[in-house]
C-alpha positions in Angstrom: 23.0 14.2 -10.8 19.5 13.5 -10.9 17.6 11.9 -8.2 15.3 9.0 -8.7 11.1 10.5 -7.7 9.3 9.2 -4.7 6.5 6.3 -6.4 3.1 7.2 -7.1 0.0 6.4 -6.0 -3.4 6.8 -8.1 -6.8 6.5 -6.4 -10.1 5.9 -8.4 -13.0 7.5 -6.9 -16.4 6.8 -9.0 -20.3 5.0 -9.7 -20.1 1.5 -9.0 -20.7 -0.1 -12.2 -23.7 -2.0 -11.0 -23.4 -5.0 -12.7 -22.5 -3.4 -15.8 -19.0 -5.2 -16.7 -18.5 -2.9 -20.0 -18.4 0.3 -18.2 -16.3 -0.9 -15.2 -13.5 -1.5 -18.1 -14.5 1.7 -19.7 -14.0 3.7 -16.6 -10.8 2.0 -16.0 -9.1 2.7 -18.9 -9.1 6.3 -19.0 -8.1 6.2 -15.1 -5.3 3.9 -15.8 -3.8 6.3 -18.5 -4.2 9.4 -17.0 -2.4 7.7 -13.8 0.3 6.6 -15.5 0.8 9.6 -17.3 1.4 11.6 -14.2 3.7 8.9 -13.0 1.8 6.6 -10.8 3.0 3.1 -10.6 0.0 1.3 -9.5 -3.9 2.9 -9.4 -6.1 1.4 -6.5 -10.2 1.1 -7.3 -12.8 0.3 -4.8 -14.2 -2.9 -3.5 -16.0 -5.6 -5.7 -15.6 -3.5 -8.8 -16.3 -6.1 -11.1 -19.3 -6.4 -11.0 -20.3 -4.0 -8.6 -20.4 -3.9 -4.7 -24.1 -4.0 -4.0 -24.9 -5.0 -7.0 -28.2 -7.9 -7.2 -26.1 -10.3 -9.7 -22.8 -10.1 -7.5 -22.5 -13.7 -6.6 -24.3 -14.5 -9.8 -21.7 -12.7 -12.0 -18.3 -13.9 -10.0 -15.7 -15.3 -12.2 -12.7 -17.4 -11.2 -9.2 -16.1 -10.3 -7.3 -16.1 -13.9 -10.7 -15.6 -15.5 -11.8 -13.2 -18.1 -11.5 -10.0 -16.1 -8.1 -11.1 -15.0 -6.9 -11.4 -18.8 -8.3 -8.0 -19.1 -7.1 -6.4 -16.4 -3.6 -7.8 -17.2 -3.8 -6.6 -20.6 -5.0 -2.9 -19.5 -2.2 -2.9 -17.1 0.5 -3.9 -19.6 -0.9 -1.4 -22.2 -1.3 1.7 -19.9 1.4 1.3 -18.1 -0.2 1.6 -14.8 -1.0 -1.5 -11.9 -4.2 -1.5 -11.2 -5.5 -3.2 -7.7 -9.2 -3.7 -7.1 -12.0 -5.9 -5.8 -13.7 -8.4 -7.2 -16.2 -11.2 -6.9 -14.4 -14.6 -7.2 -15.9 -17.9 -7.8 -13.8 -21.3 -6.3 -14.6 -24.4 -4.5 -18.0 -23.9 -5.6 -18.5 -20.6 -3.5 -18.2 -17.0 -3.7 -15.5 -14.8 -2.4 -15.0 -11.2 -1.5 -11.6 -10.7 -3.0 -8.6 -7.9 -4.5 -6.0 -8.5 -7.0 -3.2 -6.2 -7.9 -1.5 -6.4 -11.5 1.9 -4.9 -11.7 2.9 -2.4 -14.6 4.0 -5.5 -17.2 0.6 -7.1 -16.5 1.6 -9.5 -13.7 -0.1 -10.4 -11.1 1.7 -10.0 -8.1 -1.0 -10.3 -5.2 -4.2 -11.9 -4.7 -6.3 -11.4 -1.4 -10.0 -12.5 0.6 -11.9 -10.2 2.5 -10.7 -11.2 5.8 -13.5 -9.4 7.9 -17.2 -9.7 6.0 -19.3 -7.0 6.8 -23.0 -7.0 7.7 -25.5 -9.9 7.2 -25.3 -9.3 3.3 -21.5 -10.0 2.8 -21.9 -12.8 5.3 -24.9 -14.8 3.3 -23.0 -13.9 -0.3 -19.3 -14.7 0.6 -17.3 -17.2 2.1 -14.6 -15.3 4.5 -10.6 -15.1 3.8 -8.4 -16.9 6.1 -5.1 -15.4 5.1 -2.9 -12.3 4.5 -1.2 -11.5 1.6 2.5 -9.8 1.1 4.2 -8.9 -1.8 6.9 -6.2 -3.4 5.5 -3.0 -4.6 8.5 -2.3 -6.8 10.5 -2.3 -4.2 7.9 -1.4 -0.9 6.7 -4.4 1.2 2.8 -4.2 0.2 0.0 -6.0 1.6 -4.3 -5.8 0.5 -7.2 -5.5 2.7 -10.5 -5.0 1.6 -12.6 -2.2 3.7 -13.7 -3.2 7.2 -10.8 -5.3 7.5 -8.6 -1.9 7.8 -10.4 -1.0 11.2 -9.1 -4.0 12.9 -6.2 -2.7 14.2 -5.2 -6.4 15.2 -4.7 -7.0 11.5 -2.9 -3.6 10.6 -0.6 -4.5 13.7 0.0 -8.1 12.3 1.4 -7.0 8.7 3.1 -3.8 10.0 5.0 -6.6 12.6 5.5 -8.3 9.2 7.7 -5.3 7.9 4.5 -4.1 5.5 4.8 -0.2 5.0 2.0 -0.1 2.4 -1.5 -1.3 2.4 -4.0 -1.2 -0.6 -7.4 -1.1 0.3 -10.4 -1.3 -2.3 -13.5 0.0 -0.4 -17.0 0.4 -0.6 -17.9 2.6 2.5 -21.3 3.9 2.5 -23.0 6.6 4.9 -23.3 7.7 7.7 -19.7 6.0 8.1 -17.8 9.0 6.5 -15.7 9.0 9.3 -13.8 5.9 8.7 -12.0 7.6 5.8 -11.3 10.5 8.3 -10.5 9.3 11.0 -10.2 5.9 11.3 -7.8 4.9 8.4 -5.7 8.1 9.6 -5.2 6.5 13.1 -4.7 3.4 11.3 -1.7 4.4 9.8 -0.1 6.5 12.2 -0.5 4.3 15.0 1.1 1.4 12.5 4.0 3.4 11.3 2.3 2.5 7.3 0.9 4.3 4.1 -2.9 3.3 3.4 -3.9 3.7 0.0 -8.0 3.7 0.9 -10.2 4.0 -2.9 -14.1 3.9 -2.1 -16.8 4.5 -4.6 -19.0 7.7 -4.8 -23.1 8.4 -5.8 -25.4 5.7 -5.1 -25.8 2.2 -5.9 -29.6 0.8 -5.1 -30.3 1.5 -1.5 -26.3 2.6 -0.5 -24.7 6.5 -0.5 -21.1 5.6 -0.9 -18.8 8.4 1.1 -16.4 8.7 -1.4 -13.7 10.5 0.7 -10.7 8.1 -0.9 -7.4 9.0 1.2 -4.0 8.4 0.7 -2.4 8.8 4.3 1.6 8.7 5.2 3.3 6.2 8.1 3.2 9.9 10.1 -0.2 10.7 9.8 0.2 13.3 7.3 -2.9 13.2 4.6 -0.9 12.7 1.2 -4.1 13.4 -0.9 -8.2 12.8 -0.2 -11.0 13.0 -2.6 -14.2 14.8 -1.8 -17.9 13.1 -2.3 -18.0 12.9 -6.0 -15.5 11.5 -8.7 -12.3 11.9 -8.2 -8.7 10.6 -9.5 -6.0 11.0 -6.9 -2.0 11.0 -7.5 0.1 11.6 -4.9 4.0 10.9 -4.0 4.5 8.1 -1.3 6.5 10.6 1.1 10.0 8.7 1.7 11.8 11.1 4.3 9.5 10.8 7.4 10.6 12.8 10.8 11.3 10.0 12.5 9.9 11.2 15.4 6.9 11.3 14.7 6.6 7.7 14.3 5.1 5.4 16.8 6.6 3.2 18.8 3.4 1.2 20.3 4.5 -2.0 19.0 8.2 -1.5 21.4 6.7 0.1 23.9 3.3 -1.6 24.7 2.9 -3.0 28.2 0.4 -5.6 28.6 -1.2 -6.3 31.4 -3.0 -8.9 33.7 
C-alpha cells in the first residue's frame, strides 16, 4: 500500500526584476519547472514582482486584475504544472494597489489579496490599502495571503488562524537591517498561531534597497522546514502533517484578558 506524500512548497528567492517585465517571466519559468519537478504544488515569489518592488515605474506599470500578466501567469501555471503565488501592482477604481494572486496547478485562480498593512511613507503615497482577508483551499489546506509587514501583526495571523487557516503565503520584499523578521519574527508568527508560513523575499539590490533574502518555510510547531541564505535560492520542502501535538499553542484557549 502506498501512502499519498505530504504537499510541497517552493520558494523563489532572486533580483527584483526592476521594471523589466520580460525577465520577471523569464525567471519564473525555469523556477516553476524545476518546482514542479520535485513535486511542489504551488511556488511562492516575493512582493510586487511584476514589475518590481522598488522599482520607479511601479504605479506607472500596474495592470488590472485579469490583465496581461494574469493570462500569463495562468498559462505558465497550467503548462508547468506548478501554482505560482506572487505580488503584484494592480490598477482599479482609478488607483493603485499593493496586491498577491495565487494560480492553482490547472491555471485557476483561486486567491486574490491587498496589502492590508502599507509600509513606510513610499507604499503609503503609491498604494491604496487592502481592507479584507482572503481564504481559500490549497488542494485541500485552508490557505490565506498576506503580503510582508502585514505577517508581523500578530492581530491579523490570530484572525485567520481563528478562521481555521493553517497556511499562509506571503510574497515579501524585506530589505536590511530587518533580517530578523525572517528569523525571528515569522518563526514566532507561526508557532504562536499554530500555522505554516510560506515567507519568499527577494535577494541583491534594487536602487537604494539590500533585500535580506532569508526566504523561510516554517511548520505550525516552530520547526524551520527550509530557509534560503542571502543570495538566490529555490526552496522545496514537505509541509510536515504529523505535528507533536504538544507542542502546539494553546494562546488562543488559554488567553486571559484583563482590565
Amino acid at each position: 500500500m502506498t501512502t499519498e506524500p505530504n504537499p510541497r512548497i517552493a520558494l523563489w528567492q532572486g533580483p527584483s526584476p526592476a521594471g523589466d517585465i520580460e525577465a520577471a517571466f523569464a525567471a519564473l519559468r525555469p523556477a516553476l519547472e524545476a518546482a514542479a519537478a520535485m513535486g511542489a504544488r504551488m511556488l511562492v515569489a516575493p512582493e510586487l514582482f511584476l514589475p518590481g518592488y522598488n522599482c520607479a515605474a511601479a504605479t506607472a506599470l500596474a495592470q488590472p486584475r485579469g490583465g496581461a500578466w494574469h493570462r500569463r501567469l495562468a498559462a505558465l501555471a497550467r503548462e508547468t504544472g506548478c501554482g505560482v503565488t506572487l505580488g503584484y501592482a494592480e490598477a482599479a477604481q482609478e488607483r493603485v494597489w499593493n496586491a498577491a494572486v495565487s494560480f492553482d496547478r490547472q491555471g485557476r485562480e483561486i486567491a486574490h489579496y491587498r496589502k492590508l498593512q502599507l509600509y513606510g511613507a513610499r507604499e503609503v503615497a503609491l498604494f491604496a490599502p487592502g481592507s479584507a482577508y482572503v481564504q481559500f483551499d490549497l488542494e485541500g489546506i485552508p490557505a490565506a495571503l498576506l503580503i510582508c509587514y502585514d505577517i508581523e501583526f500578530a492581530p491579523h495571523v490570530a484572525v485567520l488562524a481563528a478562521r481555521g487557516v493553517r497556511l499562509l503565503l506571503v510574497p515579501t520584499a524585506n530589505m536590511q537591517p530587518f533580517g530578523h523578521v525572517a528569523r525571528l519574527t515569522v518563526p514566532t508568527m507561526a508557532v504562536n498561531h499554530g500555522v505554516t508560513i510560506a515567507y519568499a523575499n527577494y535577494c541583491g539590490t534594487e536602487g537604494d534597497l539590500h533585500y535580506c533574502g532569508g526566504s523561510v518555510l516554517v511548520g505550525p510547531d516552530g520547526a524551520v522546514l527550509a530557509q534560503a541564505g542571502q543570495g538566490a535560492a529555490l526552496l522545496v520542502a514537505e509541509l510536515a502533517t504529523a505535528i507533536d501535538q504538544a507542542l502546539l499553542s494553546t494562546q488562543a484557549r488559554d488567553f486571559r484578558p484583563v482590565g
